[in-house]
C-alpha positions in Angstrom: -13.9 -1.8 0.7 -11.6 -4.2 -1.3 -11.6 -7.8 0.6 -8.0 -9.6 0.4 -7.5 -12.6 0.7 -4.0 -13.2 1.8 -2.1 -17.2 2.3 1.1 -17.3 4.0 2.9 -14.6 5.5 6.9 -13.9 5.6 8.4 -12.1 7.9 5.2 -10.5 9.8 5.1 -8.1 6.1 1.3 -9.0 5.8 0.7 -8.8 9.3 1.8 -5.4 9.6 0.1 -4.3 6.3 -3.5 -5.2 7.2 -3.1 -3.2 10.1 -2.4 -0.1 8.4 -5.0 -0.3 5.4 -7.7 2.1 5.1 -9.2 1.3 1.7 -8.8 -2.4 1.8 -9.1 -5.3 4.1 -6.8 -8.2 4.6 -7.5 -11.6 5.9 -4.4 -14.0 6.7 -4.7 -17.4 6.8 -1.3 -18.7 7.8 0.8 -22.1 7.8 0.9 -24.1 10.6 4.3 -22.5 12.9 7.2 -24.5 13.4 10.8 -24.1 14.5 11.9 -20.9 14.4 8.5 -19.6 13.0 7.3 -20.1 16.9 9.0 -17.2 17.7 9.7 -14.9 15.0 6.0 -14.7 13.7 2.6 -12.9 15.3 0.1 -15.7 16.7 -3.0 -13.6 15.9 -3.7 -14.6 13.0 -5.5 -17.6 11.8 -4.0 -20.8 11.1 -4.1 -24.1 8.4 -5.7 -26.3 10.7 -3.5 -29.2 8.5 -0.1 -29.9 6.8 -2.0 -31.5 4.1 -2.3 -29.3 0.7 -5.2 -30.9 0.3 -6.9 -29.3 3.1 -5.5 -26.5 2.7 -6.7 -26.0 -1.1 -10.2 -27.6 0.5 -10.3 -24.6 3.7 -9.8 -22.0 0.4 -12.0 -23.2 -1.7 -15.1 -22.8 0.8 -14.2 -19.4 2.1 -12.5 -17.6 -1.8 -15.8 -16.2 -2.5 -16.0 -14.1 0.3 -12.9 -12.0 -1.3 -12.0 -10.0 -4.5 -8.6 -11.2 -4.5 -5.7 -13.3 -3.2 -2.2 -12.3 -1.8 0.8 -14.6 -1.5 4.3 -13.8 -0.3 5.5 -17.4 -0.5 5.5 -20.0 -2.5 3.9 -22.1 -0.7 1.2 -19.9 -0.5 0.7 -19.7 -4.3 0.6 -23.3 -4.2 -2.2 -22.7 -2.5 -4.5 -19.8 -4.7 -3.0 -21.9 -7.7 -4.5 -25.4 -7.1 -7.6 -23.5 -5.4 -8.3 -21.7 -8.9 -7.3 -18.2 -7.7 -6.5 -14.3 -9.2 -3.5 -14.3 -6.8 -0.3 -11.6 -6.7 2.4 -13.1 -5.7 4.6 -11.0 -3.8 8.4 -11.9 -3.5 10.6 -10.2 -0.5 14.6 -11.0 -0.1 16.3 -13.0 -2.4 13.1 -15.5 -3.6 12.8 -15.2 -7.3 16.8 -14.7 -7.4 16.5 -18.7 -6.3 13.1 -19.4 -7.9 12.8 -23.2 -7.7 11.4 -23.5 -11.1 15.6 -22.9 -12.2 17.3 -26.5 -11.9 19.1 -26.8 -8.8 19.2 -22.9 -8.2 22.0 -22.0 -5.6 24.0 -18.8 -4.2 27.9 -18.0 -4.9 28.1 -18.7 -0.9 27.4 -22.0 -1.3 28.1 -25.4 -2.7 24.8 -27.3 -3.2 21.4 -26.1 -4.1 18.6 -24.8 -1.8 16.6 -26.8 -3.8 16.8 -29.7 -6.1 13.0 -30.9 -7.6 12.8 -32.9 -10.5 11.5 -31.1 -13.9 7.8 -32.0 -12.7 8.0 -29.9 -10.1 9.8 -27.5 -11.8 7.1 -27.3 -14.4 4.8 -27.0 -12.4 5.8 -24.3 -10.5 6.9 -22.1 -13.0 3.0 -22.4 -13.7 2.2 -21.5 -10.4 4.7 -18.1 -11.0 3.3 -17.6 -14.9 -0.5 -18.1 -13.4 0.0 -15.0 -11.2 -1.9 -12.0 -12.1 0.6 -9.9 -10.7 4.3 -10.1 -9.7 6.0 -7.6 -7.0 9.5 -7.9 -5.8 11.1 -5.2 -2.9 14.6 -4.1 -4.3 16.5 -2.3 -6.9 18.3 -6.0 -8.9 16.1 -8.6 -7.1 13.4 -6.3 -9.6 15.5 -6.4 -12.7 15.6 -10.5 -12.2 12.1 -10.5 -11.7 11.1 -8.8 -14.9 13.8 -11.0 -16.9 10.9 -13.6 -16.3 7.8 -11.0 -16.0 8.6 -8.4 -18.0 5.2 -6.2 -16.1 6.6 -6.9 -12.8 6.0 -4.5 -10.2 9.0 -3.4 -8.0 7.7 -2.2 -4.6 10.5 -1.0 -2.3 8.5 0.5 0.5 8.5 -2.1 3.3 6.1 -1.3 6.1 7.3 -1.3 9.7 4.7 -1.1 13.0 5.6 1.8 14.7 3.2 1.4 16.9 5.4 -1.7 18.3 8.7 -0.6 16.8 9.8 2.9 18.4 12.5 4.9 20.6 9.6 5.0 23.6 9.6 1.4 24.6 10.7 0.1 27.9 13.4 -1.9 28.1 14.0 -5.4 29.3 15.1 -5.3 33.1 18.4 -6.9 32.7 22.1 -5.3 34.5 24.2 -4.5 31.6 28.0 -4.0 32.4 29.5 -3.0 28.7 28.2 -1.8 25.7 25.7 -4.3 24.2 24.9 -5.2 20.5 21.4 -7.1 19.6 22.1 -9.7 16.8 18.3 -11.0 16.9 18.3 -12.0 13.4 19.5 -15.7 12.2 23.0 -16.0 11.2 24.4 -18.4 8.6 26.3 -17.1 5.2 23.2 -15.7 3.0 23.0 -13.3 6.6 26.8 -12.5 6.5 27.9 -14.6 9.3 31.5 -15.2 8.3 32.5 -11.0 7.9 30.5 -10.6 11.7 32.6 -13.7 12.3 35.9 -12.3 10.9 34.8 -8.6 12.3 34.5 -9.1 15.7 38.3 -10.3 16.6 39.9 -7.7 15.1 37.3 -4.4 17.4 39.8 -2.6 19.9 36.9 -1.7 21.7 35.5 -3.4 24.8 31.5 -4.7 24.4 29.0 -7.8 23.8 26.8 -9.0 21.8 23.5 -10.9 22.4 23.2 -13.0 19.6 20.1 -15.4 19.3 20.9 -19.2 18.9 19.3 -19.1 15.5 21.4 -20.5 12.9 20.8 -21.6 9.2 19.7 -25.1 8.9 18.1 -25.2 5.1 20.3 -28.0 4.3 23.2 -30.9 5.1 25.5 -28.1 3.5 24.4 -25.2 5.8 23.8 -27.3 9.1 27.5 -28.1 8.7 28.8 -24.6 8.3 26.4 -23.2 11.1 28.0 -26.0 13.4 31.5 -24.3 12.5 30.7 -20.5 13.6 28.9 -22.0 16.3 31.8 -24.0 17.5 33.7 -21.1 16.9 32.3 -18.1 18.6 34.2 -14.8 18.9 34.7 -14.0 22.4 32.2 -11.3 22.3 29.2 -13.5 21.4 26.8 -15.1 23.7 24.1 -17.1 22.7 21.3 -16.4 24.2 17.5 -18.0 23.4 15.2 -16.9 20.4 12.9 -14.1 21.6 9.0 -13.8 21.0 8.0 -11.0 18.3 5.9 -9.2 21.0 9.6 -8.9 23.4 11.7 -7.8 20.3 11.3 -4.0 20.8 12.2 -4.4 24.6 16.0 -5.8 23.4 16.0 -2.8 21.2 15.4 -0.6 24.0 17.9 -3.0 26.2 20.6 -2.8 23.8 23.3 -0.5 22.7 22.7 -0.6 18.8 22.0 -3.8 16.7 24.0 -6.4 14.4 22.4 -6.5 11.3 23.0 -8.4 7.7 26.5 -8.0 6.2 25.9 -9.3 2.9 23.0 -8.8 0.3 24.2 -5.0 0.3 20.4 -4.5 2.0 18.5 -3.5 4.7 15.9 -5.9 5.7 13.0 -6.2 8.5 15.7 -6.5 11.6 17.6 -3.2 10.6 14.3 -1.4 9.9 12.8 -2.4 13.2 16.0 -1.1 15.2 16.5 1.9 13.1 12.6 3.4 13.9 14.1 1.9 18.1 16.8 4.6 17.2 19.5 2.5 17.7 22.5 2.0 15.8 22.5 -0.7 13.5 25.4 -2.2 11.5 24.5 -3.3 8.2 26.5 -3.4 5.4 25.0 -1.0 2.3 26.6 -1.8 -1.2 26.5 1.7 -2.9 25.4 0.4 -6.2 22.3 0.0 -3.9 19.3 2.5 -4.5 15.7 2.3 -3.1 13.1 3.6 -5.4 11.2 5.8 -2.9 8.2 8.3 -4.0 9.4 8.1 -8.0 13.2 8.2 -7.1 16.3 6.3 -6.4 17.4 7.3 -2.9 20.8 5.9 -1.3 20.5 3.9 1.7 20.7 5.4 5.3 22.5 2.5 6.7 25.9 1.5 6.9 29.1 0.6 6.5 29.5 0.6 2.6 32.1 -2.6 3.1 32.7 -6.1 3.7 35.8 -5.7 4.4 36.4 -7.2 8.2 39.2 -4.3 9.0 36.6 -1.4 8.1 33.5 -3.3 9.7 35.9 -3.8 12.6 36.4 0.1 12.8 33.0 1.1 12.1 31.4 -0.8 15.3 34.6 0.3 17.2 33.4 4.1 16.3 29.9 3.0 17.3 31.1 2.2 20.8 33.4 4.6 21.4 32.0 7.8 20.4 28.6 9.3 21.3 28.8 11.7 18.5 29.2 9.0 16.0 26.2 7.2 17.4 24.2 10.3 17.2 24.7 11.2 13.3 24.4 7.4 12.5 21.2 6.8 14.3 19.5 10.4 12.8 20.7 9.4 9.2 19.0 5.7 9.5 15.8 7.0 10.8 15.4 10.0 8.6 15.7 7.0 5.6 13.5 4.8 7.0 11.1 7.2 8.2 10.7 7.4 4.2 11.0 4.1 3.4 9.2 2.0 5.8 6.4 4.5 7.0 3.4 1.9 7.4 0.7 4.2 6.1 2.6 5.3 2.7 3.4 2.0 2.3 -0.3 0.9 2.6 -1.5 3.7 0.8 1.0 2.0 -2.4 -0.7 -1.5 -2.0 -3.7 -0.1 -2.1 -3.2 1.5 -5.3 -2.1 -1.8 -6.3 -5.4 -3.1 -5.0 -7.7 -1.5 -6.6 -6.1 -1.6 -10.0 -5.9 -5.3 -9.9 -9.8 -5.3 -9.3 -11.0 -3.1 -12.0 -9.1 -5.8 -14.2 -10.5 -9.2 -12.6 -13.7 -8.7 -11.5 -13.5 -11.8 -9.2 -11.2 -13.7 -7.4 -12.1 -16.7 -9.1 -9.5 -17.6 -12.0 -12.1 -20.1 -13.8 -9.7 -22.3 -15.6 -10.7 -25.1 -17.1 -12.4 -27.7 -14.8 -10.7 -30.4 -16.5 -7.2 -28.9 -16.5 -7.8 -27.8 -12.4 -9.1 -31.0 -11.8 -5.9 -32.8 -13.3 -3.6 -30.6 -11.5 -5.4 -31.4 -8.1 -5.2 -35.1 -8.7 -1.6 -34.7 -9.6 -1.1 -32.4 -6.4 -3.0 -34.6 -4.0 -1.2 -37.8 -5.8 2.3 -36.4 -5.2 1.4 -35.4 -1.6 0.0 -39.0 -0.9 3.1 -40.5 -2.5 6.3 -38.2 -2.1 5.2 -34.8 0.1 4.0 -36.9 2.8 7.1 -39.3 4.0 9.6 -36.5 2.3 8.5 -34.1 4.9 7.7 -36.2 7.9 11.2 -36.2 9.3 11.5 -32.2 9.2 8.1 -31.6 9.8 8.3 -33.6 13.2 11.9 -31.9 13.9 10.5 -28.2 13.7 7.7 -28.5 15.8 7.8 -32.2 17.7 5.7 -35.6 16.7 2.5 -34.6 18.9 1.6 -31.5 16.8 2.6 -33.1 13.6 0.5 -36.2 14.4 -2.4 -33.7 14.7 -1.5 -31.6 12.3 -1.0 -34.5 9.2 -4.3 -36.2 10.0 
């Protein structure tokens, strides 16, 4: 049995892995929850009893021996196995390395300003953290190419696992009345998720329904506060807002719902469209055709669609959604039979584990053993900057996302 280590999680991915492992075994140690995160991520898992990376490295460094290796899908979680002296993968999902924070002031066409903007320290030092990784894996077709334009051995890894024990078409719904034909929009909404074609979508559908759209909206930065204020100022007449739901009640608003509101713009399908697809529900989600997902040894075209941006054909597609039964049917038999393939939990685990035990037949521990004067001068540096900078440079948002009593306990 291969003991993983795993720090951070995104989007419940490691969650669901460990679940589904045979071979291997996965322990998550997660960050503290806040905002959103409250929500959208399993509580069963155990937590950074601190916000300070000085703990955190400090709660690693007295359990690390107990594993053969370390798995990060975050950056902040490679912060983590780097200053603790880890073999750590890191594993990227979405759009991560295509903003990787060690590029100066790295930013997507859809906006103005960068995500993020750290000096060329911090830049340094993180393109350590990303060189200092044993092993790179990114899901999708170009986010893969980018990848290996910095790791030329990067793994690309398109299988996404799904629970279908808690994602299926035998789930209960919610017990709610429901007078038209409903569309879930569970996901947030801002312009990396496609906001503004939903936006410019929904006013031109001839057909009568709603849409139960969670008051999630992107908040990153000054730049995207301001635009979420905008659509949410300026909802279609079909929206309403309704509160963010708890991951164990998301398969219930499947079941509720008519068929689902997915991304409209990486060209992708992500965890939301997954989830809704294996629910057998129609989802809209646009699908750019230069697209392919690398499933089994070969390039398979996704199962979702439309295959547009373009408001007047998005507009027509959901009006077909609504309006004929047939058209529901075909749509919700072609997603499933392509997730089916692509998001099956045990292939998918049977792939990382293949993964696993390559990894340790190379590195025969989990410890990295660097130099102890070079990790000791990084760990200065970190704790130095955290003291200094981190500290009062997160305080405000810290104590926004999740209120000044947990913070108070949590920064002690």
């Amino acid at each position: 049995m291969i003991n993983i280590l795993a720090i951070g999680d995104t989007a419940n991915n490691i969650v669901v892995l460990q679940k589904y492992l045979k071979k291997s075994k996965i322990h998550l140690i997660n960050f503290p929850l806040k905002g959103p995160g409250k929500f959208t991520y399993d509580n069963n898992v155990e937590f950074f009893d601190s916000l300070k990376i000085s703990k955190q490295v400090k709660k690693i460094k007295q359990i690390k021996d107990q594993y053969d290796l370390c798995l990060t899908i975050s950056w902040e979680g490679a912060r983590i196995a780097y200053l603790a002296d880890l073999n750590y993968i890191m594993y990227f999902v979405g759009d991560n390395i295509h903003k990787a924070p060690f590029n100066k002031n790295p930013h997507p066409s859809y906006l103005k300003n960068p995500i993020h903007s750290f000096n060329w320290i911090e830049r340094k030092f993180l393109k350590n953290i990303f060189d200092n990784a044993i092993e790179c894996i990114q899901y999708g077709k170009e986010q893969s190419k980018i990848l290996r334009e910095y790791k030329k051995d990067g793994i690309r890894l398109d299988r996404n696992p799904v629970d279908t024990e808690i994602f299926n078409d035998k789930v209960k719904p919610i017990d709610e009345d429901k007078k038209k034909f409903t569309f879930f929009s569970p996901q947030r909404q801002g312009l990396e998720k496609g906001i503004d074609v939903i936006w410019k979508s929904l006013p031109l559908c001839k057909s009568e329904f709603n849409v139960l759209q969670v008051d999630w909206f992107d908040k990153r930065t000054p730049e995207e506060e301001g635009i979420s204020r905008k659509f949410f100022e300026n909802l279609p007449s079909q929206v309403k807002l309704i509160p963010l739901i708890k991951r164990e009640e998301m398969s219930k608003y499947y079941a509720f719902c008519d068929g689902v509101i997915g991304q409209m713009r990486a060209g992708m399908c992500g965890g939301i469209e997954r989830e809704a697809a294996f629910c057998k529900k129609p989802v809209v989600n646009y699908a750019d055709p230069k697209v392919t997902y690398l499933i089994d040894g070969m390039e398979m075209e996704s199962g979702f669609e439309p295959n547009s941006q373009d408001p007047k054909i998005v507009a027509k597609f959901i009006d077909n959604i609504v309006e004929s039964k047939d058209f529901r049917n075909k749509l919700v038999q072609k997603q499933y039979n392509f997730v089916n393939n692509l998001s099956d939990p045990k292939k998918c685990a049977e792939e990382w584990e293949k993964i696993f035990q390559n990894l340790v037949s190379k590195h025969k521990s989990i410890n990295r053993n660097s130099s102890k004067i070079k990790s000791k001068i990084y760990n200065l540096s970190a704790n130095l900057a955290e003291k200094m900078v981190y500290s009062k440079k997160w305080k405000v948002r810290h104590i926004k996302n999740m209120g000044e009593e947990d913070y108070e306990k949590l920064s002690k």
